[in-house]
Backbone bond lengths (Angstrom), bond angles and torsions (degrees), N, CA, C in turn:
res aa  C-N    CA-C-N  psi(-1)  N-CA   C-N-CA  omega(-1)  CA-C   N-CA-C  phi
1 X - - - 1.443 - - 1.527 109.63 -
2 X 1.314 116.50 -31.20 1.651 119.34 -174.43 1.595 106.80 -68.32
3 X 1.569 110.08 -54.38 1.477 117.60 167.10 1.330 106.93 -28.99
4 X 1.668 127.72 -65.89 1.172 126.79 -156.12 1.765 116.30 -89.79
5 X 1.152 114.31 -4.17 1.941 112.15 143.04 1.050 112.81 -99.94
6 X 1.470 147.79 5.88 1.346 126.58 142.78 1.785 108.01 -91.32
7 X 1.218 103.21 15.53 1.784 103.08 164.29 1.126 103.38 -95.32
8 X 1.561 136.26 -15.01 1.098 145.14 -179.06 1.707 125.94 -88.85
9 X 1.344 96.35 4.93 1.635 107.59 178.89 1.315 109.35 -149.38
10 X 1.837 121.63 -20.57 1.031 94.76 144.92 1.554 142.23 -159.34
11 X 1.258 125.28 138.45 1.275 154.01 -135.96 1.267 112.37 -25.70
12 X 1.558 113.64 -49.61 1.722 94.01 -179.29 1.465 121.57 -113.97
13 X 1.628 95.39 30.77 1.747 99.13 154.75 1.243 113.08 -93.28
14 X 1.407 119.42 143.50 1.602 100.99 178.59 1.638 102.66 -96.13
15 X 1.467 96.62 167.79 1.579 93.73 -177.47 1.533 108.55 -124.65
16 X 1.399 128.72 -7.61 1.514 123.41 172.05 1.629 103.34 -85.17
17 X 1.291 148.48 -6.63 1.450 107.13 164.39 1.319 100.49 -91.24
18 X 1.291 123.11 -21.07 1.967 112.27 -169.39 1.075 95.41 -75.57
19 X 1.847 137.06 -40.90 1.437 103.96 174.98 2.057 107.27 -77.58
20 X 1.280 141.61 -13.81 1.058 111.11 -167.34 1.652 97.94 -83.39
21 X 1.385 140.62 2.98 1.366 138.59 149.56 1.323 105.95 -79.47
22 X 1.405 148.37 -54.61 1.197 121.98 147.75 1.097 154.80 4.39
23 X 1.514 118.56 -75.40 1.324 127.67 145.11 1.853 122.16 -52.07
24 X 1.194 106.13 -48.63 1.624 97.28 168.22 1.262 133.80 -40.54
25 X 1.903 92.99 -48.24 1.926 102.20 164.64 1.145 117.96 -49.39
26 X 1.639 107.30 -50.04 1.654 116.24 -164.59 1.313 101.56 -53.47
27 X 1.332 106.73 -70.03 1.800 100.68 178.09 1.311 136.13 -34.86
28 X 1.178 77.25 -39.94 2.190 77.83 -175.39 1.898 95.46 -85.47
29 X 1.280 151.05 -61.80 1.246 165.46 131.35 1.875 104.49 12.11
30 X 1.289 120.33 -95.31 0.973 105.01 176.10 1.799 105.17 -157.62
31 X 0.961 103.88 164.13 2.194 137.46 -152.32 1.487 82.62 -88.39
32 X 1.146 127.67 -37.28 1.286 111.77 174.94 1.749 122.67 -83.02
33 X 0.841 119.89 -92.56 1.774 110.76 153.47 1.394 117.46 -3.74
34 X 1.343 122.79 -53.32 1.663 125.84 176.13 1.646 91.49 -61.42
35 X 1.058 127.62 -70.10 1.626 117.66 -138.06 1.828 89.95 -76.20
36 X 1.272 136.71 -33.45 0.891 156.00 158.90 2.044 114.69 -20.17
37 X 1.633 88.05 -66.07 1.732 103.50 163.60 1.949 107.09 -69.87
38 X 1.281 121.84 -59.63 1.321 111.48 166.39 1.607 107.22 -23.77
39 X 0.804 131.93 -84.68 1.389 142.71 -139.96 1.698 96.42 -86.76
40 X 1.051 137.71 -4.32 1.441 128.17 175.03 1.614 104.93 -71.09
41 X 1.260 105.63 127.99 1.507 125.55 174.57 1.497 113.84 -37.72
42 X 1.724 116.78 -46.19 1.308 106.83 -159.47 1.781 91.78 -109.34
43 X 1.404 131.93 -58.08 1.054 125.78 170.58 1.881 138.54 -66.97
44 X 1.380 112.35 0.10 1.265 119.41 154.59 1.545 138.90 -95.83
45 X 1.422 109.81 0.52 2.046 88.55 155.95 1.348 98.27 -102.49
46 X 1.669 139.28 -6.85 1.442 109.41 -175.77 1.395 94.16 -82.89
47 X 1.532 136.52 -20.89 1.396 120.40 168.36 1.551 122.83 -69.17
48 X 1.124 107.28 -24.38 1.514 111.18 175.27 1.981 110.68 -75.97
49 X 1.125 111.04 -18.39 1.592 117.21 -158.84 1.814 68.54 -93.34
50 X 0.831 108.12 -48.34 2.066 107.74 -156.09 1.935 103.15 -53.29
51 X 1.548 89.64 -37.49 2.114 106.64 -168.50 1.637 90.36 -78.66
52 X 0.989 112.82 -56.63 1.951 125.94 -178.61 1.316 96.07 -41.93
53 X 1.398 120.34 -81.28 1.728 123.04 -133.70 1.581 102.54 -134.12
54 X 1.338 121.22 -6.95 1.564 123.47 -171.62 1.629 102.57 55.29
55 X 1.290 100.36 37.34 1.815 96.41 151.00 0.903 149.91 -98.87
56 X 1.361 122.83 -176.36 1.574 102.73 -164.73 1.680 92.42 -143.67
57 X 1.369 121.33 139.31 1.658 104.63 -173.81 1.206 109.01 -109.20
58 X 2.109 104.41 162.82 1.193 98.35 -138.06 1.519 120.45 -78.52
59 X 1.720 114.94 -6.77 1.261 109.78 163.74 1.415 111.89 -69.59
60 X 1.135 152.42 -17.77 1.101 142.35 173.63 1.626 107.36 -66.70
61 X 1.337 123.68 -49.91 1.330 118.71 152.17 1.478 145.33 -33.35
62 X 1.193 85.83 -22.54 1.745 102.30 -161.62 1.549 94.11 -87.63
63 X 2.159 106.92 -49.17 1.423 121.08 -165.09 2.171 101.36 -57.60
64 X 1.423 80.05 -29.74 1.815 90.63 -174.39 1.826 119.08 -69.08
65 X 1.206 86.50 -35.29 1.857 96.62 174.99 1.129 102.19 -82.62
66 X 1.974 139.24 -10.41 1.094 115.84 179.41 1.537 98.53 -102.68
67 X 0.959 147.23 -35.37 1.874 144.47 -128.97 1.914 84.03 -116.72
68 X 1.064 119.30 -47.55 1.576 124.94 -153.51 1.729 92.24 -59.59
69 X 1.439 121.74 -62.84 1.448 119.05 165.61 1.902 127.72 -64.04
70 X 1.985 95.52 -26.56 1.909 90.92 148.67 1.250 129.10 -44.23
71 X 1.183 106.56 -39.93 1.275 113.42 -151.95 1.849 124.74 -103.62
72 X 1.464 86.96 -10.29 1.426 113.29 168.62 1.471 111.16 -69.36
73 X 1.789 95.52 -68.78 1.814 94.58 172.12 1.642 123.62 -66.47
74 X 1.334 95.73 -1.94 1.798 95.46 -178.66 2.074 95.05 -82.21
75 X 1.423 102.59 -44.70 1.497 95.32 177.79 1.954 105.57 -77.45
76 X 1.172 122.86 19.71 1.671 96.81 173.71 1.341 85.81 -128.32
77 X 1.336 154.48 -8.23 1.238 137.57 161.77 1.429 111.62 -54.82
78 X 1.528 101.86 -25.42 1.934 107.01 -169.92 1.081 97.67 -49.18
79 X 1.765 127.71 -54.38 1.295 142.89 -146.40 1.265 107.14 78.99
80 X 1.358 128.99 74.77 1.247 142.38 154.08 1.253 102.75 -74.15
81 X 1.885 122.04 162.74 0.787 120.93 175.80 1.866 125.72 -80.30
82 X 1.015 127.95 152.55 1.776 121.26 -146.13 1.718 99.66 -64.63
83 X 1.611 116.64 -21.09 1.690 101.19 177.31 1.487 100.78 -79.12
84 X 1.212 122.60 -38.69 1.375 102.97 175.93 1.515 124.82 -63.10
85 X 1.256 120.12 -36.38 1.791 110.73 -174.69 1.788 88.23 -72.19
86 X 1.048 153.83 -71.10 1.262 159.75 146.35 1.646 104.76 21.79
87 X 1.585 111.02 -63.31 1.621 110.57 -167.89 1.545 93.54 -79.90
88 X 1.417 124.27 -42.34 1.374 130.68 178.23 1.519 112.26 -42.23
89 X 1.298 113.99 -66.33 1.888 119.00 170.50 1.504 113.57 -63.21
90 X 1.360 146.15 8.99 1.250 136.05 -147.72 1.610 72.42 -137.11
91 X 1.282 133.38 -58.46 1.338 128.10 174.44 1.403 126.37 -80.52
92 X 1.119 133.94 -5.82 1.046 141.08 158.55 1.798 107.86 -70.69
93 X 1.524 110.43 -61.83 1.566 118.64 172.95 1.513 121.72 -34.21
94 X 1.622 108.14 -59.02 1.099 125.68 146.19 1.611 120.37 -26.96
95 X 1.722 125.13 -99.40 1.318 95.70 166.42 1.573 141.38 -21.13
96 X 1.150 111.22 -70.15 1.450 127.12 172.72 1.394 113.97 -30.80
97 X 1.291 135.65 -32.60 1.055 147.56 -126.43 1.667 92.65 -117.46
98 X 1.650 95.31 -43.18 1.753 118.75 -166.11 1.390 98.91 -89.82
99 X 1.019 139.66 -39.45 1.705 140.41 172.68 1.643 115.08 -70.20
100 X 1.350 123.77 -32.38 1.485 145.76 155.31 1.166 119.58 -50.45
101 X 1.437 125.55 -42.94 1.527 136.29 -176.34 1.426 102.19 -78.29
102 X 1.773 114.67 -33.43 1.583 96.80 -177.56 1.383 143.35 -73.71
103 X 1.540 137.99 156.20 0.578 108.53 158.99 1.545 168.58 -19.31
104 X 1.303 145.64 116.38 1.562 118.13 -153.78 1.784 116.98 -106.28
């Protein structure tokens, strides 16, 4: 759960799979904590849209089309070596690609 509010401030952590493992714990873990995340103002309808419809909303989309290619050229300015920026953009694309396709 900590992962996923500091995915919430900042940019190239993501914060919907650490909370959708989050909530999974909560549920199985305990009825209190779960209903607890339900009902949180900022992290309970994108978990409810995620259990509902497997969506994803569209600022979260938007944050993904911007940071996912930030963050690519932020790792090849390093000068990594070319298989690494290579596996880095090929999986990043990939994600990007898979969070983009979903529903919103």
């Amino acid at each position: 759960m900590g992962l996923a509010l500091a995915g919430v401030v900042l940019p190239v952590l993501p914060t919907t799979p650490f909370l959708l493992v989050a909530a999974w714990a909560f549920s199985r873990s305990s009825p209190r904590l779960d209903a607890w995340l339900r009902a949180h103002p900022r992290l309970g309808p994108p978990r409810a849209a995620w259990e509902d419809r497997r969506a994803i909303p569209r600022k979260a989309k938007a944050v993904t089309a911007v940071s996912l290619p930030a963050g690519w050229l932020l790792l090849w300015s390093g000068g990594p070596p070319a298989v690494v920026s290579v596996a880095a953009g090929v999986v990043m694309l990939a994600a990007g690609v898979w969070i983009l396709s979903r529903p919103s």
